[in-house]
Backbone as a ProteinNet text record, in pm:
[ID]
protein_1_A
[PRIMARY]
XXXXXXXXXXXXXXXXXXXXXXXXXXXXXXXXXXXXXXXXXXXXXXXXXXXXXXXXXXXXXXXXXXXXXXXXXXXXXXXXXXXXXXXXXXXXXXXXXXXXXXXXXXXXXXXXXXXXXXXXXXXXXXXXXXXXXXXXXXXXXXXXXXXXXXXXXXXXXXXXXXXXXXXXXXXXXXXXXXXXXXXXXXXXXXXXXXXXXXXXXXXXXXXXXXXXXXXXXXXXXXXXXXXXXXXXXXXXXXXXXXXXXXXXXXXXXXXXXXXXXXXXXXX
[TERTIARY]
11083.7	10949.7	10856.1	10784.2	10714.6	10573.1	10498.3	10374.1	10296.3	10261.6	10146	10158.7	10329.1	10288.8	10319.3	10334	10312.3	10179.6	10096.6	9920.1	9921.9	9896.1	9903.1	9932.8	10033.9	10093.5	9988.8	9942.9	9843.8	9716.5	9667.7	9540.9	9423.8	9460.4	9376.7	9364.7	9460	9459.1	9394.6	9326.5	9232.1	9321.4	9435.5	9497.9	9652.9	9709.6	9785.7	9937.3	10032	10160.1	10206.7	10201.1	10219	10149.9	10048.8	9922.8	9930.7	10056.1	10017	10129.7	10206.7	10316.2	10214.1	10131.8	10025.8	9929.9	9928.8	9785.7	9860.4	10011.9	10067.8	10084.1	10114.8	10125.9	9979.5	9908.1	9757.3	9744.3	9763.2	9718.6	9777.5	9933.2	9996.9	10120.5	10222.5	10268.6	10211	10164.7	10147	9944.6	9973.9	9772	9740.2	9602	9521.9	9371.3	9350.1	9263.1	9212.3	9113.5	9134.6	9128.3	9220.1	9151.4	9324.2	9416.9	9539.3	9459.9	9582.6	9575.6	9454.4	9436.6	9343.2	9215.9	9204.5	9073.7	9025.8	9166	9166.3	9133.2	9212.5	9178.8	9038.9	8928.5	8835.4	8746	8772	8706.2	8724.2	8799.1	8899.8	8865.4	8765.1	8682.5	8676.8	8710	8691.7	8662.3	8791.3	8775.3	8944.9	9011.7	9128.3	9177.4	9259.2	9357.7	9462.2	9475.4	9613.4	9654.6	9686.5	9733.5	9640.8	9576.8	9479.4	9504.3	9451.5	9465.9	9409.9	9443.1	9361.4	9358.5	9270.2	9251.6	9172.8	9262.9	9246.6	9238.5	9110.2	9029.8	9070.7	9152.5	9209.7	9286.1	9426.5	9515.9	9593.9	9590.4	9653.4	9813.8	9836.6	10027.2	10056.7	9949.3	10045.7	10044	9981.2	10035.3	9908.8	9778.5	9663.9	9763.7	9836.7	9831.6	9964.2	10058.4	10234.2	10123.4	10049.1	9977	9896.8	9854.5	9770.4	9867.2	9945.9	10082.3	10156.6	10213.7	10303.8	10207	10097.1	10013.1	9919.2	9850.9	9756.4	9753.1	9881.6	9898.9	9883.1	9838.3	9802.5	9898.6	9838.2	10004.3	9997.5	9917.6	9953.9	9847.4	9869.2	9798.9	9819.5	9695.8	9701.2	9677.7	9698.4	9668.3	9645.6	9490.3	9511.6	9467.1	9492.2	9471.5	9468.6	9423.7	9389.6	9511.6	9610.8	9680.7	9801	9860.6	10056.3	10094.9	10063.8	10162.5	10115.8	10028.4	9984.2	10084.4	10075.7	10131	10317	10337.5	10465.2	10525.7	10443.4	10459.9	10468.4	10370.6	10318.8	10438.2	10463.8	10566.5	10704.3	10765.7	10894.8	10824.4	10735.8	10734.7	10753	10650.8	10679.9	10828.9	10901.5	11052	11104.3	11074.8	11113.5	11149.5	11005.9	10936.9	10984.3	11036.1	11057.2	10955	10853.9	10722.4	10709.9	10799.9	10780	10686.5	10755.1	10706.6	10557	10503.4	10405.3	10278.2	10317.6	10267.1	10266.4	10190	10207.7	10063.7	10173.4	10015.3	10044.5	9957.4	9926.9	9852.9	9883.4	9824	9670.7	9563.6	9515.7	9385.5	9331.4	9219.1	9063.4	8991	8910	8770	8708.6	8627	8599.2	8559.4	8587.2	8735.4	8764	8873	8975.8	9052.8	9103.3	9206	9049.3	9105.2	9020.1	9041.7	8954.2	8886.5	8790.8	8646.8	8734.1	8682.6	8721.2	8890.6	8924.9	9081	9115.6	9036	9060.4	8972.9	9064.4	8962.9	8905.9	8993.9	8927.8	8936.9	8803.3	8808.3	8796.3	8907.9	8914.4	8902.7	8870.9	8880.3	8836.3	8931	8931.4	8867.8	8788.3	8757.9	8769.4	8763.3	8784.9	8654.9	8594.2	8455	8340.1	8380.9	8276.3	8297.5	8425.6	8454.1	8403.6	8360	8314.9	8203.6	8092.5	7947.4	7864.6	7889.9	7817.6	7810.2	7746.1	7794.1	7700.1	7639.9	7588	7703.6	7745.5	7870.5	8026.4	7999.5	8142.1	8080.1	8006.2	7946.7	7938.7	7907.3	7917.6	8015.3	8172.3	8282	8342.8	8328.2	8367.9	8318.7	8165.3	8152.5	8226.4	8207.8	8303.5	8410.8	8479.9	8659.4	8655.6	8590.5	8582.9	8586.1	8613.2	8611.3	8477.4	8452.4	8338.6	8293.8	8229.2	8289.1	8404.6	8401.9	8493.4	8418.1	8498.2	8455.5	8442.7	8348.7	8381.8	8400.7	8497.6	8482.1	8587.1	8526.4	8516	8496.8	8550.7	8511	8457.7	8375.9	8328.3	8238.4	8261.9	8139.8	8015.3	7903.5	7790	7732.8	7592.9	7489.3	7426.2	7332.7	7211.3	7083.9	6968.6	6847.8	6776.9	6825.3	6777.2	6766.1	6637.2	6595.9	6691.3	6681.1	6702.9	6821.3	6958.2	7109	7066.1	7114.6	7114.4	7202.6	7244.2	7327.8	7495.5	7479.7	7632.4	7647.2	7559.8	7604.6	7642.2	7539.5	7526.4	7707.6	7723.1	7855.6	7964.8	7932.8	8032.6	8073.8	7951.8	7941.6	8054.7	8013.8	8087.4	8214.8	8258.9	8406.9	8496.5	8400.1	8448.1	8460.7	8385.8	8373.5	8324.1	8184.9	8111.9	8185	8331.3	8382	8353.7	8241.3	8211.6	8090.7	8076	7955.7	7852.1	7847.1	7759.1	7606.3	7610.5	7455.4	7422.9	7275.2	7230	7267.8	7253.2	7304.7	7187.7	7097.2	7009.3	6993.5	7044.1	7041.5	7210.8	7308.8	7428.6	7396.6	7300.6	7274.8	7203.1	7131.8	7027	7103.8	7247.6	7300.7	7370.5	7453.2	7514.9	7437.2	7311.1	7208.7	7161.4	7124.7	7148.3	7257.8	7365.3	7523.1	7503.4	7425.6	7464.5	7504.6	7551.4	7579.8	7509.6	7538	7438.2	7543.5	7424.7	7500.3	7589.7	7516.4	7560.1	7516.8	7646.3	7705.1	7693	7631.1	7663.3	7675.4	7747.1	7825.2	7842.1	7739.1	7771.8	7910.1	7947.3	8024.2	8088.2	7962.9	7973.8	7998.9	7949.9	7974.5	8145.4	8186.8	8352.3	8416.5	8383.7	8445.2	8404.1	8320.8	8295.7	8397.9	8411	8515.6	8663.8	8689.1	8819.5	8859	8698	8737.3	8763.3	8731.1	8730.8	8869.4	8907.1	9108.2	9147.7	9107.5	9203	9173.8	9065.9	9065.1	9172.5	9193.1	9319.3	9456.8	9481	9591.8	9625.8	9507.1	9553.2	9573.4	9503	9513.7	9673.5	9714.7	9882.1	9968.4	9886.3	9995.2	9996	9893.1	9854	9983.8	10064.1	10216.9	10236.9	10270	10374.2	10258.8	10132.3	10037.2	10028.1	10006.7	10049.7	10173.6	10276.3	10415.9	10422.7	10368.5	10399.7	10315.6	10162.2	10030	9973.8	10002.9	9911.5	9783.6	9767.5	9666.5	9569.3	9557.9	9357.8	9344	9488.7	9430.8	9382.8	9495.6	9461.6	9336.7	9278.9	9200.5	9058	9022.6	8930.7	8938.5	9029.6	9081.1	9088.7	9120.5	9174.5	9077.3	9080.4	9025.7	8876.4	8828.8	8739.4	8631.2	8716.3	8644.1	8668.3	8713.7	8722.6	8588.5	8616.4	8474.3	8380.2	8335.2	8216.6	8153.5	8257.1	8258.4	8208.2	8274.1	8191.1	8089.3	8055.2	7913.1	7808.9	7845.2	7737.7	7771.4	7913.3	7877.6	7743.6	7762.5	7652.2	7546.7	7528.1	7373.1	7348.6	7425.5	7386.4	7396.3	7427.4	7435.7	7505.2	7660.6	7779.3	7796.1	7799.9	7800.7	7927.2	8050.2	8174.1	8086.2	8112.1	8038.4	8137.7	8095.7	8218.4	8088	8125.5	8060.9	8123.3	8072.3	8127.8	7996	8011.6	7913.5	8009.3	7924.8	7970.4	7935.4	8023.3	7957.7	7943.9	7810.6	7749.7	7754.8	7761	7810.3	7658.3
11020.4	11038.1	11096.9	11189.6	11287.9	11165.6	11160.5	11132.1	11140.7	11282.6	11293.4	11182.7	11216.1	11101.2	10971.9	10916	10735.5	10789.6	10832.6	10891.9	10828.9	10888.1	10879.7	10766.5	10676.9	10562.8	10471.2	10467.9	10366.8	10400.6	10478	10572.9	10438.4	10363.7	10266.8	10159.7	10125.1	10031.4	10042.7	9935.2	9912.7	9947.7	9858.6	9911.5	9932.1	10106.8	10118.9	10108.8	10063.9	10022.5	10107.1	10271.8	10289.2	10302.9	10257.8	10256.1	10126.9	10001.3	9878.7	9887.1	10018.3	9977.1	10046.4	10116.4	10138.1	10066.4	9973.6	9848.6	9753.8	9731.3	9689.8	9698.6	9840.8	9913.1	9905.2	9892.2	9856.9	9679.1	9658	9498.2	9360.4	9438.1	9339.4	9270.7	9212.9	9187	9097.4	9126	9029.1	9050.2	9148.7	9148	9256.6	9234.7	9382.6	9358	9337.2	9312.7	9288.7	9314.9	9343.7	9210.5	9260.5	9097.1	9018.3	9016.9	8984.3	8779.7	8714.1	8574.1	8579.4	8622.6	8596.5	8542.5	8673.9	8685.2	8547.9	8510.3	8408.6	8241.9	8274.3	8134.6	8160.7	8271.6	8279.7	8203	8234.5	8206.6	8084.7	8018.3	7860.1	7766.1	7806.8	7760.6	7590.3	7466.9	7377.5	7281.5	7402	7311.4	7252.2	7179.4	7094.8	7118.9	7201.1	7171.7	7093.8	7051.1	6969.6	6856.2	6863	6796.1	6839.2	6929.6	6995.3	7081.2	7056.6	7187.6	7311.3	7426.6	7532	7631.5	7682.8	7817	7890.9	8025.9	8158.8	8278.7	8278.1	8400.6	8552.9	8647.1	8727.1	8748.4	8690.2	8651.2	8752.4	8881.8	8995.7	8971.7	9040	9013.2	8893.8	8814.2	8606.1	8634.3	8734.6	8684.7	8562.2	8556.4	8429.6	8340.6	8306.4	8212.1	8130.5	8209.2	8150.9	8121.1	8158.6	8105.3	7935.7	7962.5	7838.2	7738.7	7742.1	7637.9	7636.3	7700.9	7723.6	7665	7735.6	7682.8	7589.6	7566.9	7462.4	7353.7	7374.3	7276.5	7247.6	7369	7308.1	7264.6	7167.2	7063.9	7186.8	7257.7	7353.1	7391.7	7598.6	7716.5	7760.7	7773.3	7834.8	8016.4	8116.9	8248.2	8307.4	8336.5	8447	8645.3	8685.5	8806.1	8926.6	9028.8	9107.5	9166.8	9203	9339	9272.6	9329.5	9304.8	9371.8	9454.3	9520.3	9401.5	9407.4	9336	9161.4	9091.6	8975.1	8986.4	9145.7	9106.1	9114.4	9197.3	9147.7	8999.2	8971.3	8833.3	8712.7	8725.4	8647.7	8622.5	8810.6	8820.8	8738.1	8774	8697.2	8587.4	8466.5	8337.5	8299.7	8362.2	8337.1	8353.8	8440.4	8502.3	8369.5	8293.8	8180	8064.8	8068.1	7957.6	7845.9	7879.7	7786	7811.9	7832.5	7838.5	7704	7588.9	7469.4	7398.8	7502.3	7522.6	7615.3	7770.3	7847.8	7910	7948.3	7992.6	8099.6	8239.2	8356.2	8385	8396.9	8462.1	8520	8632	8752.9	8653	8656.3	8645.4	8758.3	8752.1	8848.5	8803.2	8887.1	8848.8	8802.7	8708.2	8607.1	8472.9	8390	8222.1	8199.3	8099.8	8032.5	7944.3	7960.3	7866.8	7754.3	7674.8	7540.1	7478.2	7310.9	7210.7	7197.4	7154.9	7059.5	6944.1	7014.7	6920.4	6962.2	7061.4	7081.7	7101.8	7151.2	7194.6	7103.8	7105.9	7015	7134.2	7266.1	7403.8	7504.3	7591.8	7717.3	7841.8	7924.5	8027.9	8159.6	8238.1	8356.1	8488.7	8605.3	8652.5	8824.9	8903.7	9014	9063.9	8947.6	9007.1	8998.5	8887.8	8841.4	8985.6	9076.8	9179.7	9250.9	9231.1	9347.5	9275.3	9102.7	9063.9	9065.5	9183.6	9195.2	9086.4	8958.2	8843.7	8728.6	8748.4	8656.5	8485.4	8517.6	8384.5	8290.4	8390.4	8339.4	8313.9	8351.3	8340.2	8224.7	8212.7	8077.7	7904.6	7943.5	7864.3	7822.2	7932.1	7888.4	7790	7855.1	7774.1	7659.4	7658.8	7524.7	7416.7	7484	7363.1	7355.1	7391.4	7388.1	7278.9	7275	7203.8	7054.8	6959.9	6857.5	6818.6	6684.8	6637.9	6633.3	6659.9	6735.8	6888.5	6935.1	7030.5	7119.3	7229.5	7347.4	7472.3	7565.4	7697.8	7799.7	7799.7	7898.6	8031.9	8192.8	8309.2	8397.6	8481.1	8621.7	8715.2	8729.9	8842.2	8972.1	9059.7	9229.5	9218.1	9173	9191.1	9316.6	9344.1	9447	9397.1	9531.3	9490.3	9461.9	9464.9	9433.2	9551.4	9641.5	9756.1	9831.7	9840	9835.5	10017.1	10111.8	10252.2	10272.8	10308.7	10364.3	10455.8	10463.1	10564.7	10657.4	10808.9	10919.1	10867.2	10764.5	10698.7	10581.3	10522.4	10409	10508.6	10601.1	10614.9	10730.3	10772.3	10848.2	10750.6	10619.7	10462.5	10419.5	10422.3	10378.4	10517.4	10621.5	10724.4	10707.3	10735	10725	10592.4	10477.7	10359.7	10365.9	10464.5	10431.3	10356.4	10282.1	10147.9	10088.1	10029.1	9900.2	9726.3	9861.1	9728.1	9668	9554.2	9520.7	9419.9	9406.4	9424	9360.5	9217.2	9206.1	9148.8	9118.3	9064	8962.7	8908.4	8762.2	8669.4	8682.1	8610	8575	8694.7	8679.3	8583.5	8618.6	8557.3	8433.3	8408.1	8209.6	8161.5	8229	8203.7	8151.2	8248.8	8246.9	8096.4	8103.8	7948.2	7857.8	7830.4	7749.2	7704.3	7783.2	7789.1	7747.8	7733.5	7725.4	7552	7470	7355.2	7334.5	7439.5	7403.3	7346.5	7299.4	7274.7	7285.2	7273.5	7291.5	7472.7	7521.9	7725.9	7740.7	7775.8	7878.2	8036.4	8107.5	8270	8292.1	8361.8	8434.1	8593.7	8671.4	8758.6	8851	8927.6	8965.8	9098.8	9226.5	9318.5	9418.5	9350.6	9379.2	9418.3	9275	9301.2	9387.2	9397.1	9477.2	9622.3	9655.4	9792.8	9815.5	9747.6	9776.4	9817.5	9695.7	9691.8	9839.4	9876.7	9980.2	10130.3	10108.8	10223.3	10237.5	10114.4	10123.7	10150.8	10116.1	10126.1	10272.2	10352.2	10493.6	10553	10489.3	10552.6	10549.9	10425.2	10376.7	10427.4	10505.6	10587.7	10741.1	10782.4	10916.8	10912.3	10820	10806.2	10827	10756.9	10797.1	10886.3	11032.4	11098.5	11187.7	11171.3	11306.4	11195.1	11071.4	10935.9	10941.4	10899.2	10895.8	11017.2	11145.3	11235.7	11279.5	11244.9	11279.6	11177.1	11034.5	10969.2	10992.9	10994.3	11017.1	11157.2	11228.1	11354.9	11401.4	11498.6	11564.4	11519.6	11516.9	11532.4	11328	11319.7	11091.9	11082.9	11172.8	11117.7	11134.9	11272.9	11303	11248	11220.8	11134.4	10967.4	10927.1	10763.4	10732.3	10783.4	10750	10717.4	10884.5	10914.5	10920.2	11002.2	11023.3	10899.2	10822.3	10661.1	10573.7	10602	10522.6	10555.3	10673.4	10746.4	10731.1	10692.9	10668.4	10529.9	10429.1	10298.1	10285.7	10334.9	10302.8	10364.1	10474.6	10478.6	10360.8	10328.7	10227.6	10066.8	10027.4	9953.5	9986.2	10088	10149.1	10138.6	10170.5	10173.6	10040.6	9943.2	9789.7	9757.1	9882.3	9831	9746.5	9810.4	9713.8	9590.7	9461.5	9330.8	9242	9286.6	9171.6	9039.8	8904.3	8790.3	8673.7	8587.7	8443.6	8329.8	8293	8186.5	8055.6	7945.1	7828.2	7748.7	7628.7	7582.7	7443.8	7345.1	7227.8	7165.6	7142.4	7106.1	6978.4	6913.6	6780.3	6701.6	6551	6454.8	6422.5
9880.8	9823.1	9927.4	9859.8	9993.2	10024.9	10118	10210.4	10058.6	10012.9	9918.9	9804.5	9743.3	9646.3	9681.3	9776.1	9864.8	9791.5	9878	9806.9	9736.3	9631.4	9507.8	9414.9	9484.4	9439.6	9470	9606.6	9677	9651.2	9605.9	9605	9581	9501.3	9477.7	9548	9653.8	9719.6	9883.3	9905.2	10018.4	10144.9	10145.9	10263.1	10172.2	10170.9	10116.1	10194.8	10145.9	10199.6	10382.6	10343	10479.2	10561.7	10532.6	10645	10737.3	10657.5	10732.6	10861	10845.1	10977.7	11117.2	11100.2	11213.5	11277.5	11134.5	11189.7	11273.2	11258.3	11279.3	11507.2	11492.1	11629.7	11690.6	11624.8	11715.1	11691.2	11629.4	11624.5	11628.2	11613.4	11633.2	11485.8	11503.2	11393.4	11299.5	11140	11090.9	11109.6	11139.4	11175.9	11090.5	11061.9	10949.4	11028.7	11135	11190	11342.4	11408.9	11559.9	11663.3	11738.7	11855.7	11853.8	11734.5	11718.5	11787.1	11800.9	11849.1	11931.1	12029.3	12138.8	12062.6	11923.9	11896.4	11786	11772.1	11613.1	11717.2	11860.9	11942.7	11946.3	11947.9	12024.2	11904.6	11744.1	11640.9	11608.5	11683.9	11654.8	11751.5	11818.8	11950.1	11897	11979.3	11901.6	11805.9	11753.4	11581.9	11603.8	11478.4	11483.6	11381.2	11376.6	11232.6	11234.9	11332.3	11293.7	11157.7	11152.5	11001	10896.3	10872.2	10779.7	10714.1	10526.8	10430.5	10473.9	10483.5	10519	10420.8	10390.5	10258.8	10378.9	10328.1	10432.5	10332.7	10325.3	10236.5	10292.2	10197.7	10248.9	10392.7	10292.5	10454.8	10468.8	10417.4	10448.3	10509.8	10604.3	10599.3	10653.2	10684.1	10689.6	10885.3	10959.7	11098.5	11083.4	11056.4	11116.4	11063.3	10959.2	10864.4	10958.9	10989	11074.1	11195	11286.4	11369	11341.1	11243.4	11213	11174.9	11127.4	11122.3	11256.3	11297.1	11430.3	11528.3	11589.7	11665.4	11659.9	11570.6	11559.4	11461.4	11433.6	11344.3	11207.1	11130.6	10999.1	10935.4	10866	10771.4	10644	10579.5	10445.4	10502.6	10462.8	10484.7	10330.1	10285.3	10146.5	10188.5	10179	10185.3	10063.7	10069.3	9906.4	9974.8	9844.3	9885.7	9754.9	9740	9604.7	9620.4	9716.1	9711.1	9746	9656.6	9662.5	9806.3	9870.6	9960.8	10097.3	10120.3	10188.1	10224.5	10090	10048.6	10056.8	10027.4	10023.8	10159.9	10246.7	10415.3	10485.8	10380.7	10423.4	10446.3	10298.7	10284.3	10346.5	10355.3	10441	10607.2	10627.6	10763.3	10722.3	10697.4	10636.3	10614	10588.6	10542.6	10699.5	10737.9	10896.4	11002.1	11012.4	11062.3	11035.2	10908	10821.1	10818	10768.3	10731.1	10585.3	10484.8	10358.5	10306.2	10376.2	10355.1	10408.4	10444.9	10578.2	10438.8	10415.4	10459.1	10294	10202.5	10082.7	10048	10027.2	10053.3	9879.8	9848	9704.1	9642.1	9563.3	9477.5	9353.6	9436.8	9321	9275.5	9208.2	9128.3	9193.8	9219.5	9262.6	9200.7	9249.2	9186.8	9217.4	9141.9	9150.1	9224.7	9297.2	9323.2	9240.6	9202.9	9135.6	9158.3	9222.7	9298.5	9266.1	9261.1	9222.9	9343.6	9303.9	9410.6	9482	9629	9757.2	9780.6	9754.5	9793.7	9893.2	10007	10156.4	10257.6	10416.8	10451.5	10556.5	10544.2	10598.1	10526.6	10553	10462.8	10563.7	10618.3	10716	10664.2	10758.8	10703.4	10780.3	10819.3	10909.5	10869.4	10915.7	10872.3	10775	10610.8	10459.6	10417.7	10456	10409.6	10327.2	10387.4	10409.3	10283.6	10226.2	10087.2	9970.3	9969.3	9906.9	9893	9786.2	9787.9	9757.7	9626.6	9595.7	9675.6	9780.2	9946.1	9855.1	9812.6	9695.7	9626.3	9530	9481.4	9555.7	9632.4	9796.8	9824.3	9902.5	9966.5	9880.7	9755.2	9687	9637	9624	9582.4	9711.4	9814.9	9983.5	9968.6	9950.8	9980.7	9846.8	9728.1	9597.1	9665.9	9700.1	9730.9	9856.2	9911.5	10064.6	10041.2	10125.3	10146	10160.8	10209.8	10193.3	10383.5	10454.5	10611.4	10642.6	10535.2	10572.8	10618.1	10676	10785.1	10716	10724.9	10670	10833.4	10880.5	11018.9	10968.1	11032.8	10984	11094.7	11077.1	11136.9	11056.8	11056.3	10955.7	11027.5	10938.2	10938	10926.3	10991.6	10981.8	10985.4	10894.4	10974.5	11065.9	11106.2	11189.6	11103.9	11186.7	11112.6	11108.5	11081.5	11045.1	10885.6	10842	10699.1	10646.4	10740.3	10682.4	10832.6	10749	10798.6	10904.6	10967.1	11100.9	11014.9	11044.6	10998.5	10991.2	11181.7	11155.9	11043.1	11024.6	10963.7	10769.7	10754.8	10627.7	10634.7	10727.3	10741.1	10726.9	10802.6	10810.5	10619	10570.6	10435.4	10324.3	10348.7	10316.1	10318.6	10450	10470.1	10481.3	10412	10336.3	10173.3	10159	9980.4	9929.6	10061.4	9979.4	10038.3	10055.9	10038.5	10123.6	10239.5	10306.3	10290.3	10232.5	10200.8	10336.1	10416.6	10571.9	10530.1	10550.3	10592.8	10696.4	10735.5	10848.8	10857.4	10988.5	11065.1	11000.1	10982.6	10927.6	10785	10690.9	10511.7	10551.4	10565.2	10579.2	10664.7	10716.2	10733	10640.9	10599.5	10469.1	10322.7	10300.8	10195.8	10197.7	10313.9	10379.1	10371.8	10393.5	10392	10209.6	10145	10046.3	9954.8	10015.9	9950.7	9971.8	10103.6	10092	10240.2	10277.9	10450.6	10527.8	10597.1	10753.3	10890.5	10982.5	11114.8	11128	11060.8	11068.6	11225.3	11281.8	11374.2	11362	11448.2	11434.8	11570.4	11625.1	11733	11739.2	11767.5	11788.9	11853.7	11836.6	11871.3	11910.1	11883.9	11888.3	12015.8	12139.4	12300.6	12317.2	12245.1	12243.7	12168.2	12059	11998.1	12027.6	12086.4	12114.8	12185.7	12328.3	12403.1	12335	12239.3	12194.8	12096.9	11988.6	11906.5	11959.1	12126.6	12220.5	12267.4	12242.8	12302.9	12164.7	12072.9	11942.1	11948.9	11919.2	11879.8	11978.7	12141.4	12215.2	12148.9	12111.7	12038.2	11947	11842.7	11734.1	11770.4	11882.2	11927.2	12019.6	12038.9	12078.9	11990.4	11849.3	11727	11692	11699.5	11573.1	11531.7	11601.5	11514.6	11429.7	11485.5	11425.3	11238.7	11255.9	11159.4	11059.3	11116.6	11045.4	10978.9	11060.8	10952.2	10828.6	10820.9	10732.5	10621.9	10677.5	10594.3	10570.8	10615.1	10627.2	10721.1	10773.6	10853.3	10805.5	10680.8	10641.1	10608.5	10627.7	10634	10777.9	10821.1	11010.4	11033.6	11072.4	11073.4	10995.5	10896.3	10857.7	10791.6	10775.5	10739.8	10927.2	10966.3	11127.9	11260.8	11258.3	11425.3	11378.7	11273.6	11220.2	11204.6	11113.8	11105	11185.9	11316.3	11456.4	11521.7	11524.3	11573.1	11565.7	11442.4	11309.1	11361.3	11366.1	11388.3	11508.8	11625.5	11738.5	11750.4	11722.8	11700.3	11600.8	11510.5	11449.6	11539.1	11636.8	11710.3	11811.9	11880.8	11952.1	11922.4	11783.8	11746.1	11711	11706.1	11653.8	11533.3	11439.5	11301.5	11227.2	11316.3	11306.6	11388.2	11348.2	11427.7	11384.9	11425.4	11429.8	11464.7	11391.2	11419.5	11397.1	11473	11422.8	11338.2	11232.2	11205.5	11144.1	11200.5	11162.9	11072.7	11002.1	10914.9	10827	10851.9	10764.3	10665.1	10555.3	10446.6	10476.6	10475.6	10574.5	10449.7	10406	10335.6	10305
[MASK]
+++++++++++++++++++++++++++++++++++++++++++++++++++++++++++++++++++++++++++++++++++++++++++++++++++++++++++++++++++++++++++++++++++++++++++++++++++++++++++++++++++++++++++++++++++++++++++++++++++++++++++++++++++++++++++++++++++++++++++++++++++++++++++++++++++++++++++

C-alpha cells in the first residue's frame, strides 16, 4: 500500500498509524508525548500510587500507563483514548509486560465518562487535556469519578495571557486544524476551582520544554529521508519540521505553556 493512501486511510485521525513509529524514535517506546519517564517522574513529584485506581485520560500507546504499574505501583491503570491505532499499540505492549492484570487501555467516544461516582482514587493525564475544548465539563467529569481525597495530577498545553495571537501562535492554530484547545493558567485554575477542587497546583513549564522542542526539531531533521519515504515530502515538511518550528516559536513568545497541575478533591 503506497504512503498516499496510508493518507487517506488515517486522514481523520489525530495521530495517524505511521506517524506513531517516529514519535516513537523521538520519545521513546510507548510515548506520544515529550519528556518520556523523566518527565512523567517530574509530574509525579510526591504523589503515591501505590496500591491505587488510576484513570489516565488519553493514554495513547500504554508507555505512562506499564510505568505507573511497573514503577509506582498502581494496583489498576484504567487507559482511555478516542483512536484505535493508538490503543492497539497500547495494548501489544501491555501483553509485552504482562500487566494485563495491572493495565486495561480502551477505545472510548468522547464526552462524559462512563464510570460511576468515586471510582478512582487518581485521575492522570498526560498532554491530552488540551484537545478537550469544554474544560467545564472535563473538570467536572474528573472531579465525579474521583474518590473522596482523590488527586487530579496532569500535564497539560496551556496558553499565555495574551488576549490577540502573535502571527506564530495564529500559524500554530493553522497547522493544528484548531485541535488544540490552550487556555490560560489562570481560567484553567478558575475552571478546577469551580469543578469543586481545592489545593490547585500550576507549574509552569515552558523554560523546559523550549530546550527539549529544540532537540526534538534536531531529532526530526535526522529523520527527514526515514519520515519522508513513509509519509511524504509535503507531511514532512509542514506536519513536521514546519510545526516544530512554529512551536518553538510560540514557546518563545510565551504563548505556548507546557504546565503540570495537581488539585484535590477536598472532603
Amino acid at each position: 500500500m503506497s504512503a498516499s493512501t496510508e493518507e487517506q486511510l488515517d486522514e481523520e485521525l489525530f495521530y495517524p498509524e505511521l506517524e506513531l513509529q517516529f514519535f516513537e524514535k523521538i520519545w521513546g517506546k510507548g510515548f506520544i508525548s515529550p519528556g518520556g519517564p523523566q518527565e512523567v517522574a517530574e509530574i509525579l513529584q510526591g504523589v503515591d500510587l501505590k496500591n491505587k485506581r488510576v484513570l489516565d485520560i488519553g493514554c495513547g500507546m500504554g508507555g505512562i500507563d506499564i510505568l505507573l504499574a511497573q514503577e509506582y505501583g498502581a494496583a489498576k491503570v484504567i487507559g482511555i483514548d478516542v483512536e484505535k491505532p493508538v490503543l492497539d499499540k497500547a495494548n501489544k505492549y501491555i501483553l509485552e509486560a504482562d500487566l494485563t492484570d495491572k493495565i486495561s487501555c480502551i477505545l472510548v467516544d468522547p464526552g462524559p465518562f462512563k464510570y460511576k461516582n468515586h471510582s478512582f482514587d487518581v485521575v492522570f493525564s498526560k498532554d491530552a487535556l488540551l484537545h478537550i475544548p469544554d474544560k467545564k465539563m472535563l473538570f467536572s467529569e474528573i472531579f465525579r469519578v474521583l474518590k473522596p481525597n482523590g488527586l487530579f495530577v496532569a500535564g497539560d498545553w496551556l496558553g499565555g495571557k495574551s488576549e490577540t495571537d502573535s502571527e506564530h501562535m495564529e500559524e500554530f492554530h493553522t497547522l493544528t486544524d484548531n485541535e488544540f484547545d490552550m487556555v490560560a493558567a489562570k481560567e484553567y485554575e478558575m475552571n478546577l476551582v469551580s469543578a469543586g477542587f481545592g489545593n490547585v497546583s500550576i507549574r509552569d513549564r515552558n523554560k523546559w520544554y523550549l530546550n527539549v522542542a529544540k532537540q526534538e526539531l534536531k531529532d526530526i531533521q535526522a529523520l527527514k529521508d526515514e519520515i519522508i519515504d513513509a509519509l511524504g515530502q509535503k507531511t514532512y515538511e509542514i506536519n513536521w519540521e514546519l510545526f516544530w518550528k512554529t512551536l518553538i516559536e510560540t514557546l518563545e513568545t510565551g504563548e505556548f505553556r507546557p504546565t503540570h497541575i495537581k488539585a484535590i478533591k477536598e472532603l
